[in-house]
C-alpha positions in Angstrom: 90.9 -206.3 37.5 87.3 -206.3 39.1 84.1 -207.3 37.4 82.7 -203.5 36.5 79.0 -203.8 37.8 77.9 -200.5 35.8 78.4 -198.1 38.9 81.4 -195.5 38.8 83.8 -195.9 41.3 84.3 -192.4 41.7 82.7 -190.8 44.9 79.8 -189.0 43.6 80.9 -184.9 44.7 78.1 -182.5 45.3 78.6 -178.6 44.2 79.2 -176.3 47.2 77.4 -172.9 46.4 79.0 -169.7 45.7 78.0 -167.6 48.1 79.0 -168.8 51.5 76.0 -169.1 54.2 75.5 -166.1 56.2 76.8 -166.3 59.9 75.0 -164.1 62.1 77.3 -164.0 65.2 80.2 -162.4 63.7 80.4 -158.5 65.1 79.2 -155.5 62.2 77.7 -158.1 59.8 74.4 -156.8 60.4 75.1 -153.4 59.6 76.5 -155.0 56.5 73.1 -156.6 55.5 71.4 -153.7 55.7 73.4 -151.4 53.3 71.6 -149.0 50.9 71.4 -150.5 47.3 71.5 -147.5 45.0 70.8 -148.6 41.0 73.3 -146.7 39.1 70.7 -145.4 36.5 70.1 -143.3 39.2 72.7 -140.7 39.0 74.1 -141.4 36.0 70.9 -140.4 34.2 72.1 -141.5 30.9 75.8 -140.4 30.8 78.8 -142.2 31.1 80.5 -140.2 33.5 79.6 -138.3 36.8 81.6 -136.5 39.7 81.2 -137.3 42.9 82.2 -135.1 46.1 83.7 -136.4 49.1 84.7 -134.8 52.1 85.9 -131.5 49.6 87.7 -133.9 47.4 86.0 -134.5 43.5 86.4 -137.9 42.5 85.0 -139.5 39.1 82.6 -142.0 38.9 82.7 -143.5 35.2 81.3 -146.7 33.2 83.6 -148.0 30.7 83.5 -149.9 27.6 83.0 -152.6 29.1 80.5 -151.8 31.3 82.5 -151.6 34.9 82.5 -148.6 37.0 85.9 -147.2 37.7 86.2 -144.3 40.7 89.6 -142.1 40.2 90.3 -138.8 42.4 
């Protein structure tokens, strides 16, 4: 067995970070970037629960429990 000098010899690994690093020349991503951000206090205004209209078609818009928003026609 080798003398152990007081230095792991495992590689040190450095974290990679969650979001992978934006790539400019990819076709659409731009239009991507610059979508609306709409907060969701907005038109909820305090309930739970609110339809939304699509193309004729109601759909609802609802927070849960748990505080995820599920969309069902």
């Amino acid at each position: 067995m080798p003398p152990h000098d007081g230095i792991d010899a495992a590689p040190r690994v450095e974290s990679t970070p969650a979001v992978p690093a934006v790539r400019h020349d990819r076709p659409g991503l731009r239009d991507k970037l610059d979508l609306r951000v709409v907060n969701a206090d907005d038109p909820f205004q305090g309930d739970r629960e609110i339809c939304v209209l699509f193309d004729g078609v109601r759909y609802r818009l609802r927070i849960t429990r748990r505080n995820r928003l599920i969309l069902q026609k």
